[in-house]
C-alpha positions in Angstrom: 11.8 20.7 3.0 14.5 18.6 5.7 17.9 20.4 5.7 19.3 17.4 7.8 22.2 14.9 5.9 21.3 12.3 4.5 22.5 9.4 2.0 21.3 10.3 -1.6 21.5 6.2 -2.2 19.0 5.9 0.2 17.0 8.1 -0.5 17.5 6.6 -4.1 16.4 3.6 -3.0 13.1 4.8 -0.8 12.2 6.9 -3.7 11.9 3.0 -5.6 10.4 1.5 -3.1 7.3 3.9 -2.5 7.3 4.1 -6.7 6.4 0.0 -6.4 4.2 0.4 -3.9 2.8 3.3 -5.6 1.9 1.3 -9.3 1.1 -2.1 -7.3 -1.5 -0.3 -4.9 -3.1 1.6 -7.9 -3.3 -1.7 -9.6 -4.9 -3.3 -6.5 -7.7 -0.6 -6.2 -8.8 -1.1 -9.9 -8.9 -5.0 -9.1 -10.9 -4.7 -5.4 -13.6 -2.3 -7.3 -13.6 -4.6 -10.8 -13.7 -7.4 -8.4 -17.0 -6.1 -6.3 -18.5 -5.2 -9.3 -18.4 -8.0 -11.0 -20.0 -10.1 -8.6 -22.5 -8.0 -7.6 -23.3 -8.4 -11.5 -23.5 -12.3 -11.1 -25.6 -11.6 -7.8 -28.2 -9.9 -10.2 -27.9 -11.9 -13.1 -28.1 -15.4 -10.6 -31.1 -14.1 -8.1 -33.9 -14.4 -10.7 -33.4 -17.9 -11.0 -33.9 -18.5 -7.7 -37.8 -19.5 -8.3 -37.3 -21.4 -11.1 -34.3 -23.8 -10.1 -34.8 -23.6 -6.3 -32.5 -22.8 -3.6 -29.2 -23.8 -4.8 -29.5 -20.4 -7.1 -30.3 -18.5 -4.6 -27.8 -19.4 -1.7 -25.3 -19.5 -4.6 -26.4 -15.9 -5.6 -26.8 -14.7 -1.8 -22.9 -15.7 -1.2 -21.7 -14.1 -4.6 -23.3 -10.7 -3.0 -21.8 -11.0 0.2 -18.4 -11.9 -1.4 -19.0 -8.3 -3.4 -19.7 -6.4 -0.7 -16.3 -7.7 0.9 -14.5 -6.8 -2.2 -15.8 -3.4 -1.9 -15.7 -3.3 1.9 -11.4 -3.9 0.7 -11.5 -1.4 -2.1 -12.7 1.3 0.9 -9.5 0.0 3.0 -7.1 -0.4 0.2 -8.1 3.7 -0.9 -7.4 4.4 2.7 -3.7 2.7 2.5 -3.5 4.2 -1.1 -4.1 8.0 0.2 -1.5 7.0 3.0 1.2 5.2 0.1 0.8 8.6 -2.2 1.2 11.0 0.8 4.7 8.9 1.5 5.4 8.8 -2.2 5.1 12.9 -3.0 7.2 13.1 0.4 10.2 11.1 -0.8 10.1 12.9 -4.3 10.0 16.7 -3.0 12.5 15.3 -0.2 10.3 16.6 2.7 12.7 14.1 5.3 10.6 15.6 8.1 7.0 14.5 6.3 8.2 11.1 5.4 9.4 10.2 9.0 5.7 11.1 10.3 4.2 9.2 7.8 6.3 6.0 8.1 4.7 3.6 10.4 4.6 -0.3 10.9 1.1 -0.6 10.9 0.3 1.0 7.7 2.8 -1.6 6.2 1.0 -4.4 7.7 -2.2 -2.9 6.6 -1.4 -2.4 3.0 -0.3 -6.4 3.1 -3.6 -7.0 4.1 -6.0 -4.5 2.3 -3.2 -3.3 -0.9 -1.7 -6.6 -1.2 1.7 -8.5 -0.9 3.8 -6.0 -3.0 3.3 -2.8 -1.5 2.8 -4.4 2.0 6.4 -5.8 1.3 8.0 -2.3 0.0 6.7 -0.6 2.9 7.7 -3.4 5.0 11.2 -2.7 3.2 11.7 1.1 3.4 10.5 0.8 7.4 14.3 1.2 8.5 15.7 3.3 5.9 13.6 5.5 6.5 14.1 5.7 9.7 17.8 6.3 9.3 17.3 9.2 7.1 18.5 12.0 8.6 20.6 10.6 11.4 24.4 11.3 11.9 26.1 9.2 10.2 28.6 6.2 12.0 32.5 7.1 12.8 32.9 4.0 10.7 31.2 5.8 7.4 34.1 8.3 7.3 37.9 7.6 6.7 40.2 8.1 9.7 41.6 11.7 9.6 45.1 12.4 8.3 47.7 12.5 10.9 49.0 15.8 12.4 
């Protein structure tokens, strides 16, 4: 556990923002894999009707398995960014400063937009800087001026 200072609102607010992205990303990861299952489903259910109404079955089916293996090809992605999210997540609840400053990184944010979705793409996108401020010395401005001798 971080013995530096740091602003309990912010950490307030860091501990929200990786609880959003959090939910949303668990939410994602049971969409990608429904997602991929399902039309891997359709791909089986379409193929065999590929000799009996000709090709327009079967390019229809071909596409609906490569657009399930995408889906699935995400869902591996989106577990990566996932495993990445809850690392952050159990650092900002036990306080671990030190943890949660390795951890934060732009690219991760950038890949969960892409791979987790827009929500926790945009909280990590959000807790970039405050995160980064955790921990520093605070401004001369933060602090009244003192009394006079």
């Amino acid at each position: 556990m971080s013995t530096t200072n740091y602003d309990p609102s912010k950490l307030a607010s860091i501990k929200t923002y990786m609880l959003i992205a959090f939910i949303f990303n668990i939410i994602i990861l049971v969409v990608w894999a429904l997602e991929g299952i399902w039309q891997i489903v359709v791909y089986a259910t379409f193929a065999p009707y590929y000799n009996i109404y000709g090709a327009y079955y079967g390019a229809a089916s071909a596409a609906l398995l490569i657009e399930g293996i995408v889906f699935l090809v995400f869902l591996v992605f989106a577990v990566i960014v996932f495993m990445r999210v809850r690392r952050m997540y159990n650092a900002v609840n036990s306080g671990d400063i030190n943890t949660l400053k390795q951890l934060n990184n732009m690219m991760w944010a950038i890949l969960a937009l892409i791979f987790a979705g827009v929500i926790p793409g945009i909280m990590l996108l959000i807790s970039f800087g405050p995160i980064n401020e955790l921990g520093q010395a605070p401004t001369r401005a933060a602090y009244p001026p003192p009394p006079p001798s």
